[in-house]
N, C-alpha and C positions, 0 to 999 in steps of 0.2 A: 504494500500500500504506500503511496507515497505519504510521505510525512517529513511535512517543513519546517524547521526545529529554528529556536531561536538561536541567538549567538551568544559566548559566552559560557558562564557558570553554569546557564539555565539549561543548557544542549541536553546533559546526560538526563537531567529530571524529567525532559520532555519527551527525552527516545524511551526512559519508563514507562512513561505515560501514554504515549501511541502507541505501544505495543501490544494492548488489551484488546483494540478491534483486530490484529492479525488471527487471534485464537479462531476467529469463523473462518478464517483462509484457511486453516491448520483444518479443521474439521470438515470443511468443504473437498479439503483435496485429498478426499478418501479414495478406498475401491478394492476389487477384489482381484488375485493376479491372475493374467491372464497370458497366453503366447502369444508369442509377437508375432505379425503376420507376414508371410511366407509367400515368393512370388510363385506364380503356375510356371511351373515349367515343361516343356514339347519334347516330346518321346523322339530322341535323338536313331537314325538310323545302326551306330554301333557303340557295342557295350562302353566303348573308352570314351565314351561322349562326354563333357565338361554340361554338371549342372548350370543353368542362366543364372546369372546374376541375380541377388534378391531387388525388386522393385520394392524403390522412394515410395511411402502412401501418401497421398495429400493432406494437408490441414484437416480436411473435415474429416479425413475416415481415422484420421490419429484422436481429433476430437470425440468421435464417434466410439471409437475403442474406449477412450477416457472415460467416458458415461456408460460404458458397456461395465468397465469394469468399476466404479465405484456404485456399482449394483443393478443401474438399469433404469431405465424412464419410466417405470413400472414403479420399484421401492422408491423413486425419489419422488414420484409425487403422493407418497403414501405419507411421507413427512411432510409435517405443517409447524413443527417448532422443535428448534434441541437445545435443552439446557446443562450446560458443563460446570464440571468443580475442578478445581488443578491448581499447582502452583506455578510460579514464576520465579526464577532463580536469576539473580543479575549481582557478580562483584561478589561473591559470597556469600549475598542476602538472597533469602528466600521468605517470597511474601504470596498468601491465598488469593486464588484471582477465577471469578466467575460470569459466566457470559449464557445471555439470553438471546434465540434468534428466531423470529417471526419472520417465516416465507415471505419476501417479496415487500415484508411492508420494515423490518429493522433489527438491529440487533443492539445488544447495550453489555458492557461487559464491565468489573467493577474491582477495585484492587485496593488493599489493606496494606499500607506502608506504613509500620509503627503507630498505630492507631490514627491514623489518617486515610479516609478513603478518597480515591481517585476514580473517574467514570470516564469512558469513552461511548458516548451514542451517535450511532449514524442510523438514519431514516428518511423515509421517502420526504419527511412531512420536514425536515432539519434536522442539524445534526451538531451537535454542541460536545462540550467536556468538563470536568471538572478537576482542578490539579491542584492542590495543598500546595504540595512541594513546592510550587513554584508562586507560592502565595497567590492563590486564586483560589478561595474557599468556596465561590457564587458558580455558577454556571455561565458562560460564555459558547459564543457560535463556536465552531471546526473551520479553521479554513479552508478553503471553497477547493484548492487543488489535493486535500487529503481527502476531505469529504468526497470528491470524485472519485476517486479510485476504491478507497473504501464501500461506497455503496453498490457498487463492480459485482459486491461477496453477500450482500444482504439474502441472498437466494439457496435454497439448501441444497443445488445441485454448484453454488460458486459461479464462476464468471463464464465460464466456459459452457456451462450448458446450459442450451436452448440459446446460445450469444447472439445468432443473426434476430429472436423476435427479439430482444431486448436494445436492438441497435448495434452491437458492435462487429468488427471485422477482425476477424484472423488472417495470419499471414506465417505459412513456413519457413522460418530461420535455416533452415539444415537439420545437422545432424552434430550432436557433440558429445563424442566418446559413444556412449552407449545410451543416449538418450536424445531424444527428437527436440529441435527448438522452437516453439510457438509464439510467436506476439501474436497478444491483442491486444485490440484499439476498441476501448469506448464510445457508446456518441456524444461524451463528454471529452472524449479527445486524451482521456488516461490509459495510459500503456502498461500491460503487464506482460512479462517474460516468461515462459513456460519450459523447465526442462522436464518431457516426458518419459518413464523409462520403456525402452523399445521391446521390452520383452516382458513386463507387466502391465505397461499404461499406467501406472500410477502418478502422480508429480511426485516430483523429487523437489526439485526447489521453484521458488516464486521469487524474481529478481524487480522493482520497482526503482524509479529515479525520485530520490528525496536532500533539498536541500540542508548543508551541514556546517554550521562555522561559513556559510555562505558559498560554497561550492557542492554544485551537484555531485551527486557518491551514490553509488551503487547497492541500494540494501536488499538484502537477498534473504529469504527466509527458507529456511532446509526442513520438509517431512521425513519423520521417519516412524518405525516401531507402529505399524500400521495395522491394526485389530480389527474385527469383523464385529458390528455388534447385533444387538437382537431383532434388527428390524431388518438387517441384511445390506446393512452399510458402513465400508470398511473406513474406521477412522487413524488417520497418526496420531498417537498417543504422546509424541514428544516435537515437539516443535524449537528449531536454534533460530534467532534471528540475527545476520551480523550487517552491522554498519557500516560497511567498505573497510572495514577491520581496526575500528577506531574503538567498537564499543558490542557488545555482544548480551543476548537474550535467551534464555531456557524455560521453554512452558510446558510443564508436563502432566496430562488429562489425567484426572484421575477418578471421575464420575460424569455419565452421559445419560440422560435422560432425552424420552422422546418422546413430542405430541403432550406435552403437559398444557394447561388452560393459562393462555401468558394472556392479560389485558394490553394493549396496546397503546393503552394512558402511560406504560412506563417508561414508553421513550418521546414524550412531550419535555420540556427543556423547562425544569425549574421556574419559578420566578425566584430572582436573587433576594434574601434577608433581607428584611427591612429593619435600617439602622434604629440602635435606640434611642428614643424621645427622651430630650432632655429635662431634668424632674423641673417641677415646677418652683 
């Protein structure tokens, strides 16, 4: 997700703090393993014949595979909301961090840093934050190019499925190492990078452009340790996020719930405290 951090002392509290909406990327880029596909090859006149070459598949049928194997269009539209428990581990510290996501309409995810809580919400309807750390006890907007990308994942199949009715466009990078390279393009004009593995379909990593001390940097978020669960969709259980190697993140699931009753007042944006009246 892109995420445009301030400059200064406040950098590190604020890559804390965006990193709660990535936990729906992490959980979005599930699936179950599958073979990689295999080109036909033409019954050569003698036995010394040389198999053909495997055939490039294109974007969509790499896409397609992707949704194949994070269970299918079938179990993903059977989820309408998942709610996780996990930690987050950054520097040493490890702090509880929990996220709520309603299909198509938001998600809100919420972290306990020394008895101070922090909130990331992105939603169709706005998308705001909440950051102690960084002395911001009130609620305030997201800005507009994190909010973009972030709301990319508000969807429980992720960015990637169903992308053309949602607006966006894929495009095949190649091939790197053992895993297929995807960009998409939002029709908010947000880029995410996609490394697929060529013989499961799973994501492996989600690469975003986010400003840093004022230079664009490369944050790359890595799935792994990827779990099947009861409704037949397979989640990464452990999530890295690194900062162009400035600064690094560990979030590891530790409860998923599915299809629970989430009201959709929760991701409405505060109204901030009202200061106290001075005594008479």
């Amino acid at each position: 997700m892109a995420v445009p951090l301030a400059h200064g002392k406040g950098d590190l509290r604020r890559m804390k703090n965006s990193i709660r909406g990535v936990l729906v990327v992490a959980a979005m880029a599930s699936a179950v393993t599958l073979s990689a596909q295999t080109a036909n090859q033409s019954p050569q006149p003698t036995p010394q014949a040389q198999a053909a070459p495997e055939s490039t598949p294109t974007a969509d049928e790499i896409v397609s595979k992707y949704v194949a194997a994070i269970g299918g269009k079938e179990v993903i539209s059977q989820v309408k909301t998942i709610s996780t428990e996990g930690t987050m581990e950054a520097m040493g510290n490890e702090a509880p961090i929990t996220m709520v996501l309603v299909d198509g309409v938001g998600m809100k995810s919420e972290t306990d840093f020394n008895c101070q809580k922090s909130i990331n919400c992105y939603s169709n309807k706005g998308s705001w934050m909440v950051d102690p750390m960084a002395s911001a006890s009130d609620p305030t907007p997201v800005p507009d190019e994190q909010a973009k990308t972030s709301l990319a994942n508000i969807y429980v199949g992720g960015a990637l499925y169903d992308y053309a009715a949602k607006g966006s466009k894929i495009e095949l990078l190649g091939k790197n190492g053992d895993a297929y390279k995807v960009k998409l393009t939002t029709k908010d004009n947000a880029d995410l990078t996609y490394l697929i593995d060529s013989t499961t379909f799973l994501i492996k990593t989600i690469t975003i452009k986010a400003e840093i001390q004022g230079q664009q940097t490369d944050v790359t978020h890595s799935a792994s340790d990827y779990r099947k669960t009861e409704v037949g969709l397979m989640l990464p259980y452990t999530m890295t996020i690194d900062y162009g190697g400035q600064f690094s993140l560990t979030i590891s699931v530790k409860k998923v719930e599915f299809n629970k009753t989430i009201d959709p007042a929760v991701f409405e944006m505060p109204k901030p405290a009202e200061a106290p009246k001075p005594a008479a």
